[in-house]
C-alpha positions in Angstrom: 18.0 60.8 69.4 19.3 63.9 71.8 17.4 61.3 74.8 19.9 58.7 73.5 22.7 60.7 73.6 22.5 62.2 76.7 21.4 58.3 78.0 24.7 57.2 76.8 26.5 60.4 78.3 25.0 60.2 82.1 25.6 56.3 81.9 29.2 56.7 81.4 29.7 59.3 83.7 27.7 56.9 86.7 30.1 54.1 85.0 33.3 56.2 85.3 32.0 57.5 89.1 30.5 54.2 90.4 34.3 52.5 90.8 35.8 55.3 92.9 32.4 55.6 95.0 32.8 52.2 95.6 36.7 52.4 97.1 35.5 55.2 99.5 33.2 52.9 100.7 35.9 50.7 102.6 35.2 50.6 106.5 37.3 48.7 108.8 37.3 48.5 112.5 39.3 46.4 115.1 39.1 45.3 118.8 41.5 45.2 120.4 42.8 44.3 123.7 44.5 46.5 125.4 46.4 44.0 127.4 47.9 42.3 124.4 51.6 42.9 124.3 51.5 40.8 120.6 48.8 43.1 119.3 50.3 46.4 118.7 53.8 44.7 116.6 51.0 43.2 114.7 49.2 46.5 114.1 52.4 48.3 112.7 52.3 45.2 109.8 48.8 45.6 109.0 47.5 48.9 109.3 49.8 49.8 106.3 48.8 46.6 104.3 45.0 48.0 105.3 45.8 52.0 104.3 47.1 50.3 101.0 43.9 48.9 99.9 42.2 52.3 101.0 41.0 51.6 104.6 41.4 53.1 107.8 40.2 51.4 110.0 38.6 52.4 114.0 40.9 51.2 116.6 38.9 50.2 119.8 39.4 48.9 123.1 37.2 46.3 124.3 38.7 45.1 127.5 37.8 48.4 129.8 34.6 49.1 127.8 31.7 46.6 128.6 29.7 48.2 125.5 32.3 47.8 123.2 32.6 43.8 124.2 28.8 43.8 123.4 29.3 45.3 120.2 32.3 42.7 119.2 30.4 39.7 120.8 27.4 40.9 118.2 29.6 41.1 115.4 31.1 37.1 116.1 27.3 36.3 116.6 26.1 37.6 113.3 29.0 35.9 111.5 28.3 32.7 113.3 31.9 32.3 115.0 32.5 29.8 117.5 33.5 30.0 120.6 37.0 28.7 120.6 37.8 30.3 117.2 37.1 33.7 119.2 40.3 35.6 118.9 41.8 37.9 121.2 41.7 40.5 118.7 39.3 40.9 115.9 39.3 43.1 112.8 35.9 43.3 110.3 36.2 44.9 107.0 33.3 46.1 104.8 31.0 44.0 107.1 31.9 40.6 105.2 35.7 39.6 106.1 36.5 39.1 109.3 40.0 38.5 111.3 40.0 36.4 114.6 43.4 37.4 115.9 46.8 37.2 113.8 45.8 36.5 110.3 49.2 36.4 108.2 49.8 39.9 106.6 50.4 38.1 103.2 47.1 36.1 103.6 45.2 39.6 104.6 46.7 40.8 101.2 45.7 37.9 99.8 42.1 38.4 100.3 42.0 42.2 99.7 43.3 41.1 96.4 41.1 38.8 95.7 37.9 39.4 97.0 35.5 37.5 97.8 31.6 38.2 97.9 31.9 37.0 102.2 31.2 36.7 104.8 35.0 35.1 105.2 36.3 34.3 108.9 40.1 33.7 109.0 41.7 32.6 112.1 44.8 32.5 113.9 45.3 32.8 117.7 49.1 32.5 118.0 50.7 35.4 118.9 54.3 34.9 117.2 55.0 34.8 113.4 53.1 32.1 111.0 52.3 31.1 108.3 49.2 29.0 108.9 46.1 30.0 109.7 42.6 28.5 109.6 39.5 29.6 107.5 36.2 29.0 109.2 33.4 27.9 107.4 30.0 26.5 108.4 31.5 26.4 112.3 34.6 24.1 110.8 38.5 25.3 110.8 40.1 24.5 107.7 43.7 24.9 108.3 45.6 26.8 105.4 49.2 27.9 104.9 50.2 31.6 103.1 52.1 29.4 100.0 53.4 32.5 97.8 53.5 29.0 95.0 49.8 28.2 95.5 47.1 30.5 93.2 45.8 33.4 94.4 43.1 31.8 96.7 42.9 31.0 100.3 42.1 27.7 101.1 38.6 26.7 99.8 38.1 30.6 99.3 37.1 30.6 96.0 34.3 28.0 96.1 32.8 30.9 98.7 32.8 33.0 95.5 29.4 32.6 93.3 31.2 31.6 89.3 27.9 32.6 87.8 28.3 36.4 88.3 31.4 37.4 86.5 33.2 40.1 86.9 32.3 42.3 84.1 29.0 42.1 84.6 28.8 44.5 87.4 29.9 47.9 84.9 27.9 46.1 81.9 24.7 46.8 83.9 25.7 49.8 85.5 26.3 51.2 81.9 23.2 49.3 80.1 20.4 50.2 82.5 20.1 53.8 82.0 20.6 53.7 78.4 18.5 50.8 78.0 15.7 53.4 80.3 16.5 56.5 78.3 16.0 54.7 75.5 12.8 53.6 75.7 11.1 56.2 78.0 13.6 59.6 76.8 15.1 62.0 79.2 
């Protein structure tokens, strides 16, 4: 019984640790060109949006750096992006979304808020104010538009989402696994 109860204990402690581990995970870098005049008014609108969901992201140059191009040309690889959805700026966060250029603030906020299990490519090359933008999937553009009206999905977002993992399950098995292995074996 003391194998149990010491099971249940170190299982709610990983249960009430795991969540905040997981936040402090949150990496984010963008490339950048150095050139664009757009970029930086851009950056003062998302980098708080981005240090509001817990990121800070790596700010790099890849204009006067050949290895840095390299590195962003591997990242658009590995997400399969194509050529002329190749934005002049790029932002990847957690290794599974990626912006191509200036994705709407609300849309970014969007996503954050509503995550999805990735990757995700959202596009938009225009460098003044919009509300469209396109979401790229299998090497289509799906044009969307940031509707504050519509539900809290991105285009075709949520069919990128697997519906047979729910939510809770995550914590559930977080919790039931070392009980379940105390349980049967003891501490």
């Amino acid at each position: 019984m003391k194998g149990l109860a010491l099971g249940i204990f170190i299982a709610i402690l990983m249960f009430q640790l795991g969540p905040a581990n997981a936040t402090d995970l949150k990496t984010a870098v963008i490339y950048k060109n150095e050139a664009c005049g757009h970029c930086s008014p851009y950056l003062d609108k998302l980098l708080p949006v981005l240090a509001g969901f817990g990121y800070a992201p790596e700010i790099k140059d890849f204009i006067n750096s050949p290895e840095t191009r390299s590195e962003m040309a591997e990242v658009q690889g590995r997400f399969g992006v194509p050529l002329q959805y190749q934005g002049h700026m790029l932002t990847i966060l957690d290794g599974k979304y990626l912006l191509e250029g200036h994705v709407p603030i609300a849309a970014v906020e969007r996503l954050l808020k509503t995550p999805s299990e990735g990757p995700v490519i959202l596009y938009q090359d225009s460098m003044g104010e919009t509300e469209t933008f396109f979401l790229i999937k299998d090497g289509n553009a799906i044009e969307c538009a940031e509707d504050p009206n519509t539900p809290a999905t991105l285009c075709n977002l949520a069919s990128t989402r697997p519906s047979s993992f729910p939510d809770w399950a995550l914590p559930l098995l977080i919790v039931a696994a070392p009980v379940l292995l105390i349980a049967r074996y003891g501490f």
